[in-house]
Each structure stands twice: as structure tokens, then as C-alpha cells.
VOPAGU-2260 file (C-alpha; in pm, 1 decimal, decimal comma):
REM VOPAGU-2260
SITE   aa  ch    i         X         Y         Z
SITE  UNK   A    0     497,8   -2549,4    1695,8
SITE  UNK   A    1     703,7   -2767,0    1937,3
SITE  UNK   A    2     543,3   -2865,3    2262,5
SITE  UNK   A    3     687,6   -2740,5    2582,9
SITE  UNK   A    4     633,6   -2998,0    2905,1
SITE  UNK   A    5     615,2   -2838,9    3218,3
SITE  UNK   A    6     921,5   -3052,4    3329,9
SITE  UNK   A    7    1104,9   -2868,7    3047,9
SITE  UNK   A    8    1024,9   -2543,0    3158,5
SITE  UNK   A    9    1101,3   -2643,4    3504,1
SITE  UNK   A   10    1438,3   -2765,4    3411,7
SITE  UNK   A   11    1506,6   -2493,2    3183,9
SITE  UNK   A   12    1421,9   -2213,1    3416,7
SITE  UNK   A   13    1637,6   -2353,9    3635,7
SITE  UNK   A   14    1943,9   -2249,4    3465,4
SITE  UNK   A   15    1876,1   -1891,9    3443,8
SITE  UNK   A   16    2096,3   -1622,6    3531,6
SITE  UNK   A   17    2149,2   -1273,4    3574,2
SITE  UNK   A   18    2308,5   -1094,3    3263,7
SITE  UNK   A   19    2409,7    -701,4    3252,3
SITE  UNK   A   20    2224,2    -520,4    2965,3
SITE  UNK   A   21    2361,0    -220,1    2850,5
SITE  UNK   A   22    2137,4      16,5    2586,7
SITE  UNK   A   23    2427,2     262,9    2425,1
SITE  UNK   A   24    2235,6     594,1    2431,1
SITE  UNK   A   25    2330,7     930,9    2181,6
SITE  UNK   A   26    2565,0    1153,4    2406,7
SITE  UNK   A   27    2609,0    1489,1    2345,8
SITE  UNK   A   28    2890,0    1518,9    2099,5
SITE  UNK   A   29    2699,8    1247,8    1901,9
SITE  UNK   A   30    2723,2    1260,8    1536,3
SITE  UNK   A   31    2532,4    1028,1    1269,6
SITE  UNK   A   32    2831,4     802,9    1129,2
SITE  UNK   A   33    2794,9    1029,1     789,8
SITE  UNK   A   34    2866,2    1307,7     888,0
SITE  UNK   A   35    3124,1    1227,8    1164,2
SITE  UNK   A   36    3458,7    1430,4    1152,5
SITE  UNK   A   37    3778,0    1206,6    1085,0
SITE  UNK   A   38    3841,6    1250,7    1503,1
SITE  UNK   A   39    3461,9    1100,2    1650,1
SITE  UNK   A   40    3541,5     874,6    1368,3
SITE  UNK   A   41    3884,1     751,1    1524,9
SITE  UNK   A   42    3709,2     707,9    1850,3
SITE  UNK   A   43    3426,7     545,7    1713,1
SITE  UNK   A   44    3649,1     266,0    1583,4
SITE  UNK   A   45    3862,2     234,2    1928,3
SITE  UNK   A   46    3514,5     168,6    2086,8
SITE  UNK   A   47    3462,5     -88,0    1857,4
SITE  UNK   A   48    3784,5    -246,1    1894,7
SITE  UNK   A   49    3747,3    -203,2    2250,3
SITE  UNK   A   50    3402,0    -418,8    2251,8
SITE  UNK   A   51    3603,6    -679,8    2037,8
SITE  UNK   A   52    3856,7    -769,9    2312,3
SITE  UNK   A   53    3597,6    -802,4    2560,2
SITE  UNK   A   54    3383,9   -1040,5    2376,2
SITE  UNK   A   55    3727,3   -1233,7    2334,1
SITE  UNK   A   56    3762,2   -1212,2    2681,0
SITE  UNK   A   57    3458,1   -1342,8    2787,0
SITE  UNK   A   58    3294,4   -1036,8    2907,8
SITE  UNK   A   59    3053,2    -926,2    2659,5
SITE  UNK   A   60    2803,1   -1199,1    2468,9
SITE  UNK   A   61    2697,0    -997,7    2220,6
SITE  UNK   A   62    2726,0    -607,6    2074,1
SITE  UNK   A   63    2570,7    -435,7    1798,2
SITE  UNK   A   64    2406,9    -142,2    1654,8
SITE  UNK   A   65    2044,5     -80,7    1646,2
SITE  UNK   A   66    1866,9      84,7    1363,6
SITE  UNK   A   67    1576,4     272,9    1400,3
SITE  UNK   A   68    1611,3     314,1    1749,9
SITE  UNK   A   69    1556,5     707,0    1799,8
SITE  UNK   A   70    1829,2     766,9    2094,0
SITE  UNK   A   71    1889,2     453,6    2150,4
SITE  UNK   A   72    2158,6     334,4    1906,4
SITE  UNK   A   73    2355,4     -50,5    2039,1
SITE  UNK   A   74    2278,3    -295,6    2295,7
SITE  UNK   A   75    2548,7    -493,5    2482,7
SITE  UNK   A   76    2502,4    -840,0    2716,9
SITE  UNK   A   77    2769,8    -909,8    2961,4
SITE  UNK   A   78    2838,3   -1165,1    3096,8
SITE  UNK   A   79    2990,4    -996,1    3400,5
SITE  UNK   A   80    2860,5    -775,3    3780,0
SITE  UNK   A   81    2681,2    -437,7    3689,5
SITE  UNK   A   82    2940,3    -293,1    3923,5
SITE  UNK   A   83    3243,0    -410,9    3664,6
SITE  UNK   A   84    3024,7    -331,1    3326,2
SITE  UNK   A   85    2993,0      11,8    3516,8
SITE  UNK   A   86    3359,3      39,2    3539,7
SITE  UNK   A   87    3394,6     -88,0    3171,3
SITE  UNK   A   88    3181,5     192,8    3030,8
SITE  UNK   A   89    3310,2     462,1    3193,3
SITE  UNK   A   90    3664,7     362,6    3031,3
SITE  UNK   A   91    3526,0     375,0    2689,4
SITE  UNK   A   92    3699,5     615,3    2495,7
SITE  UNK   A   93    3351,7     721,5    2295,6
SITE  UNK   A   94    3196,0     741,5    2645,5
SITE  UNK   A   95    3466,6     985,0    2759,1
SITE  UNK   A   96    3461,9    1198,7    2437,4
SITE  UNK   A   97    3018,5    1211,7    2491,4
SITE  UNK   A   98    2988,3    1037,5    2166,6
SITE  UNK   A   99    2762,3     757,0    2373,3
SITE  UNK   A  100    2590,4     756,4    2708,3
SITE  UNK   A  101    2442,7     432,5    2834,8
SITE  UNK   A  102    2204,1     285,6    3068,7
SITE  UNK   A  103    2232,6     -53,5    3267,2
SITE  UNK   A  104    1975,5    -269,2    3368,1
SITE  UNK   A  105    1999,2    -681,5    3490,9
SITE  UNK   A  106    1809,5    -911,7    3219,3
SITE  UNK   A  107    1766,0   -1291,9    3296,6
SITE  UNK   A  108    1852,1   -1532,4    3044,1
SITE  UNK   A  109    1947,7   -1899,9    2963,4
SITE  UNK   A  110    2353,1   -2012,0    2945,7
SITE  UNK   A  111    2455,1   -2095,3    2614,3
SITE  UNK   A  112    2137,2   -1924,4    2398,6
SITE  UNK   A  113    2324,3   -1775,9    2054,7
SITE  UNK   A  114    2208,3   -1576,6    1780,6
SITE  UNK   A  115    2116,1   -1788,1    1507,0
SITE  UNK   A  116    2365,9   -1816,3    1235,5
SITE  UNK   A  117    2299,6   -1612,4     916,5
């Protein structure tokens, strides 16, 4: 295990900042992507395209599904206010057909931490 110096943690948690966490929820129109009709299937993939432009805008770190997570079925980091993420969410076209609800929350993390590559 590497050894962490105080002066490294010191430094490190120095550069923390506030991220917006979103936990995409089952809505009431949900529908387990089996058994979707052809229409929540549409919207399904607009969402998805949707959370594609804002990671290539710089507004969204990282998106995915979760498995196994009862109601609880993708998490989101932005990189951007609560008060815009808000706004964001509400103009999702899965949010607006009750596909998804969601719930925000602030995390802390470190700039520039990445998934691992595969």
C-alpha cells in the first residue's frame, strides 16, 4: 500500500470542490428496458443522447446505469450549480414522460480524478 504524508493530504484536500450528484430514481411510467414499448424506448434513447452532449459540453463527468440498485437505477456528476443541474433535469425528455425521477445532493471531490480505463 502506498504511504500517504500528511503534507499530501494537506495539499490534496486542498483542491477539493463541490460536484452535483444526481441518483436517477424509477418514475412512475418506468418500465424495465425488456419490456419497454417502442415509445419509452424512443425516449429512453433521447435521454441518453441528451446526457452525451452534456458530457461533451463539459457539464456532466460521468453517467451510467446502476445494476442492482432496487429504485435507484444511474448516477450522474456534474460539473455544474445544483440550481442549473436542476434546470437540466427537469428538461429531460424521460423526466417529463415519468420514466425517471431524480434526487440531487452536493458530493466533494478532487479535479481531474477519472475512472480507470478498462
Amino acid at each position: 500500500m502506498v504511504e500517504i504524508t500528511d503534507e499530501y493530504m494537506k495539499a490534496r484536500l486542498g483542491t477539493v470542490r463541490p460536484y452535483t450528484m444526481v441518483v436517477l430514481k424509477k418514475g412512475p411510467t418506468y418500465m424495465p428496458p425488456d419490456v419497454r414499448t417502442a415509445d419509452q424506448t424512443s425516449i429512453v434513447r433521447e435521454h441518453g443522447r441528451r446526457n452525451m452532449a452534456l458530457q461533451l459540453e463539459g457539464k456532466l463527468a460521468i453517467v451510467g446505469p446502476l445494476h442492482g440498485g432496487g429504485d435507484s437505477v444511474g448516477l450522474y456528476i456534474f460539473t455544474v450549480p445544483e440550481a442549473e443541474v436542476r434546470a437540466i433535469m427537469d428538461d429531460d425528455v424521460a423526466y417529463k414522460a415519468q420514466i425517471f425521477t431524480y434526487e440531487v445532493m452536493t458530493m466533494f471531490g478532487f479535479p481531474g480524478d477519472t475512472l480507470p480505463p478498462a
